[in-house]
N, C-alpha and C positions, 0 to 999 in steps of 0.2 A: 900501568893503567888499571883503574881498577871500575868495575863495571856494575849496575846491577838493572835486571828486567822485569819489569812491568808489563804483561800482557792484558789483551783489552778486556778479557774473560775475567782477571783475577779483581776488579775493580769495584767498588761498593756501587751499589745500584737503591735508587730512590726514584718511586712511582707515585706520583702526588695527582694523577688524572692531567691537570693542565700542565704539568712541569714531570718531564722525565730529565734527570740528571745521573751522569756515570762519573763518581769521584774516584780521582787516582790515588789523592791523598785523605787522609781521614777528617771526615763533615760532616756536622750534622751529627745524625743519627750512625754515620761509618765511624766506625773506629778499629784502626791495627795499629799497635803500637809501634809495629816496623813501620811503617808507612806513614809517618807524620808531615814528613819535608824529606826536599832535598836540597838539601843548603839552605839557602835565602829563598828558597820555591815553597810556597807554603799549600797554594791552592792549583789546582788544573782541575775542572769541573765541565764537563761535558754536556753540554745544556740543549734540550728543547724543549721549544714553549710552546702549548698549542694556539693556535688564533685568535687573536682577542684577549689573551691574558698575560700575566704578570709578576713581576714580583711589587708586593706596596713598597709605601716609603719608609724605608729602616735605614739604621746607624751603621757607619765605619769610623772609626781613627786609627791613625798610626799604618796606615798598609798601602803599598799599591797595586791597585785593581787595573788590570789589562780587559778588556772585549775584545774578540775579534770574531763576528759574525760568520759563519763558514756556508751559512744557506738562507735567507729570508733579511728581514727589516728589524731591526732594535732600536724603540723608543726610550731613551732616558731623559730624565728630568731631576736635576737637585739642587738643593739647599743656597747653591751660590747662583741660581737663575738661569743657569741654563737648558734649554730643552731642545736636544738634540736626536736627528735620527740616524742610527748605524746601520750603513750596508755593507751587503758583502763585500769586501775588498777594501773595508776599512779597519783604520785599529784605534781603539781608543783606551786611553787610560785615566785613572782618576785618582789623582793621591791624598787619601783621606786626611793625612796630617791631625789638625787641631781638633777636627771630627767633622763629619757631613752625613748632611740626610739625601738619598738620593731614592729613584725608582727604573726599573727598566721592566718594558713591555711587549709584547708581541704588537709592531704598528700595525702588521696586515688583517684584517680582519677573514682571509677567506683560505692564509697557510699556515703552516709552521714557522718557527723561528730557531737555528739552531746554529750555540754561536759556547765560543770558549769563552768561561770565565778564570784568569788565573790570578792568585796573589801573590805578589814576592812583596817580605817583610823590608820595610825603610832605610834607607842609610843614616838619614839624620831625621830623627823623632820631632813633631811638635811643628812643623812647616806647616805655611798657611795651604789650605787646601787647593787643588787645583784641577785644571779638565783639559786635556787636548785630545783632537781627532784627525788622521790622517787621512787619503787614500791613495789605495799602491795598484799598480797592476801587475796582474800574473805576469805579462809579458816580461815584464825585467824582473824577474827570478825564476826564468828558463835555463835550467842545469847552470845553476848561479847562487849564491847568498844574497838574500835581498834583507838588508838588517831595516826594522820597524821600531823598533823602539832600543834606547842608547841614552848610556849619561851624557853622550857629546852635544844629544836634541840633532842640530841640523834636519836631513831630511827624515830621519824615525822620528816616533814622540820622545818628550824628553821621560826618563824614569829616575829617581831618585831611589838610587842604589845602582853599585857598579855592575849592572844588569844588561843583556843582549838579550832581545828577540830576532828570529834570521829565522827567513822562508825561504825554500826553495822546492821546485816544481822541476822531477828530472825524467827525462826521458830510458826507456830501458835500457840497460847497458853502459848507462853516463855515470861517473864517480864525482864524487865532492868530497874535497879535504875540508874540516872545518879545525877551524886554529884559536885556539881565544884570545880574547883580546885582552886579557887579565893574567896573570902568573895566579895560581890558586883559586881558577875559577873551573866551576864542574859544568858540564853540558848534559841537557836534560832533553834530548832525542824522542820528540811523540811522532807516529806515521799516522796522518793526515788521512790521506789514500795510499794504497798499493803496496808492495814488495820492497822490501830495501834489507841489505844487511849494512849494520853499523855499529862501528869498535868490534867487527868481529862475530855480529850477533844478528842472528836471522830475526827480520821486525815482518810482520801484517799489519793493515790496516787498524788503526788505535793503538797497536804496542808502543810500546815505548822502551827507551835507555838510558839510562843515567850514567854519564863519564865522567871520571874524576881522577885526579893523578896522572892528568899527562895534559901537553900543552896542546895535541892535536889527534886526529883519527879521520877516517875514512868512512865514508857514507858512500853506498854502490846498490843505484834502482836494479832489480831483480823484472820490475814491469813499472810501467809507467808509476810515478810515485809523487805524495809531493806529503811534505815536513817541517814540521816547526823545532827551531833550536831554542833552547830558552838555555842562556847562559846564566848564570850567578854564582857569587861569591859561595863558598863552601863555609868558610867560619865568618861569622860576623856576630856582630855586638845586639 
């Protein structure tokens, strides 16, 4: 098994007044050459937006863009007509493909809006673009794997790359083995809220861990906890 930690302290940080963002991976204006990706994880961007503002309308190709709102409303609108609003407890993803213009906003006008934006690089380049939005409840990912996004689609959104997304919400003292669902696929371990050690490795609140070189590990809340897994390929094209 072979490991490495991201704590939430060591993270690039970018203060733009309406937009405070905490990059795990290098954006923008962060740049660590260690810290590019991990595997097919290119982006995890820690976003709030303050009320009433935005990102405008700019360009993707070639990537899939995950949202998952963690507190407030997310208005997006793009190039293929749709204008949709994201709440907490949903997940949506967008796969730029051929290219898309798109925009996401702060809908409320009187909070905050603070939501993950992550990118994992394509399986197959050049697909016509696309948008799906779910919504999940905590409840069924109580000391559980609740997988949201999956090449299989069914109940997650679909993702285009042999990619997992998997939340789970655990109580103190509850363990979770998580297993991949890939041979050669790493696990990319962020703490949400709370205390958890995982592969071995004491996590706070925003840390995070990246597992790779083994088909499974153990995740065990220290206090109330809850985590997102982001699976993905380690080599790809």
């Amino acid at each position: 098994m072979k490991t490495v930690v991201h704590t939430a302290d060591s993270r690039g940080y970018a203060n733009h007044g309406w937009l405070k963002s905490r990059h795990t991976f290098s954006f923008a204006g962060y740049y660590d050459p260690e810290r590019v990706h991990f595997g097919a994880l290119r982006v995890l961007n820690d976003d709030e937006v303050a009320a009433g503002q935005g990102f405008g309308t700019h360009p993707h190709d070639n990537m899939e863009i995950v949202s998952i709102p963690l507190f407030g409303d997310l208005e997006h609108k793009d190039s293929t007509g749709r204008h949709k609003v994201i709440k907490q407890g949903d997940v949506q993803i967008m796969s730029a493909g051929t290219g898309i213009q798109h925009s996401e906003y702060n809908h409320n006008a009187d909070q905050d809006v603070h939501f993950l934006q992550i990118w994992v690089f394509p399986k197959k380049r050049g697909i016509e673009p696309r948008y799906e939005q779910k919504s999940y409840s905590a409840e069924d990912r109580m000391n559980k794997w609740q997988t949201v996004v999956s090449p299989e689609g069914g109940e997650a959104v679909w993702i285009n790359q042999d990619a997992y997304f998997s939340l789970a919400n655990l109580d103190a003292g509850e363990t979770l083995t998580y297993k991949t669902n890939k041979a050669g696929n790493g696990v990319y371990l962020f703490v949400l809220n709370g205390e958890v050690t995982a592969a071995g490795e004491k996590l706070d609140t925003r840390d995070a861990v990246g597992v790779s070189e083994t088909d499974s590990f153990e995740v065990k809340a220290g206090s109330y906890a809850e985590v997102l897994a982001i699976e993905v390929p380690m080599a790809f094209d």
